[in-house]
C-alpha positions in Angstrom: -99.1 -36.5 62.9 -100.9 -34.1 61.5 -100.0 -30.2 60.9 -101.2 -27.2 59.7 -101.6 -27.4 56.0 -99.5 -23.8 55.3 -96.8 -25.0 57.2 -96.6 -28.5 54.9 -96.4 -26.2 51.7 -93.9 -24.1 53.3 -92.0 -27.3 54.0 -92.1 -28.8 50.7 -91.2 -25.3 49.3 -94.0 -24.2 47.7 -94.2 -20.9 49.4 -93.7 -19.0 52.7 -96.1 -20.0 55.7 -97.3 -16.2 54.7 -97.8 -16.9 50.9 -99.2 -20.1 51.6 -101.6 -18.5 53.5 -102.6 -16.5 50.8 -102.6 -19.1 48.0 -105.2 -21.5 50.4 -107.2 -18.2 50.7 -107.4 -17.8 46.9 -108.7 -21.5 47.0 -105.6 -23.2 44.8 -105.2 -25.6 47.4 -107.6 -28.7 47.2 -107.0 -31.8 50.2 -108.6 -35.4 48.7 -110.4 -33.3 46.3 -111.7 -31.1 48.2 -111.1 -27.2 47.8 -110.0 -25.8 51.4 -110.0 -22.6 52.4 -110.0 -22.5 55.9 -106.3 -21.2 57.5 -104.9 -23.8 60.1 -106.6 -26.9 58.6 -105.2 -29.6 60.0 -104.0 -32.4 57.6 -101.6 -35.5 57.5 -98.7 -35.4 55.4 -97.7 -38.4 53.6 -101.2 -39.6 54.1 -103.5 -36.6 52.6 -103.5 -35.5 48.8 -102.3 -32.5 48.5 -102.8 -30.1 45.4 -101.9 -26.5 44.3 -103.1 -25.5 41.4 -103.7 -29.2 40.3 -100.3 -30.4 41.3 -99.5 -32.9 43.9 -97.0 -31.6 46.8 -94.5 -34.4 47.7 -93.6 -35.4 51.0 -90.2 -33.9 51.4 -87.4 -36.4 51.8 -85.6 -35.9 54.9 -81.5 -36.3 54.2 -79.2 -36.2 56.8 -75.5 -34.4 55.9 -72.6 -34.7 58.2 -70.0 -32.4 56.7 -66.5 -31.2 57.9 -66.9 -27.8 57.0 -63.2 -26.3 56.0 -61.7 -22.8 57.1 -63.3 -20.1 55.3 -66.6 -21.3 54.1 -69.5 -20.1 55.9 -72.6 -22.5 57.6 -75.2 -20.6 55.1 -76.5 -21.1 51.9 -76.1 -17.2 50.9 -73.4 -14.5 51.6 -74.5 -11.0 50.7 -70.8 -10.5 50.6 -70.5 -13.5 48.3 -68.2 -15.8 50.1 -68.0 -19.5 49.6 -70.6 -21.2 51.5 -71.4 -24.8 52.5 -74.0 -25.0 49.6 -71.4 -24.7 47.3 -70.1 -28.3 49.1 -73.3 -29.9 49.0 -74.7 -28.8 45.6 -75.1 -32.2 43.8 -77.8 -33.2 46.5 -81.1 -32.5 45.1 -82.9 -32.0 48.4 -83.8 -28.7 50.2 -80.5 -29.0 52.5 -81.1 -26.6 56.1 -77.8 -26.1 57.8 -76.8 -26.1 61.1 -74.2 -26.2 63.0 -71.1 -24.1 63.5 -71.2 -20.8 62.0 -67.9 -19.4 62.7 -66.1 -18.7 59.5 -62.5 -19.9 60.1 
């Protein structure tokens, strides 16, 4: 399927949509080898090389985690008030993890 190419790099972490936007501006971003420029190009992920600054994006893994979450964590990865979190549960995974879910904290 394809998508827009900021929203892959945003996906596989390279930047925000925003800053993505900017670094295919700038010309860092080259798709089977050729340098693109043009916000909203369509490409296919998985399919199409991707580059920025001469390094290949990954297609990100998708990773499923079903997780009771306990009393007293929050459904975040952050706390500004620096409570326990459920990143702090699922820290050994290496993936980008999103969660969702219940985001009471007791």
């Amino acid at each position: 399927m394809l998508e827009r190419l900021q929203k892959v790099m945003s996906q596989a972490g390279i930047a925000s949509r925003r800053e993505s936007e900017k670094i295919i501006q700038s010309g860092r971003v080259t798709v089977n080898g050729k340098v693109v420029t043009e916000l909203g190009t369509k490409v296919m992920p998985g399919n199409d090389r991707i580059m920025v600054d001469g390094k290949r994006i990954a297609g990100e893994k998708l990773v499923y985690v079903l997780l009771y979450k306990p009393k007293a964590v929050l459904t975040t990865l952050t706390d500004p008030q620096d409570r326990k979190t459920v990143a702090s549960l699922v820290k050994d995974i290496p993936e980008r993890i999103y969660p969702v879910g219940r985001l009471d904290y007791n």
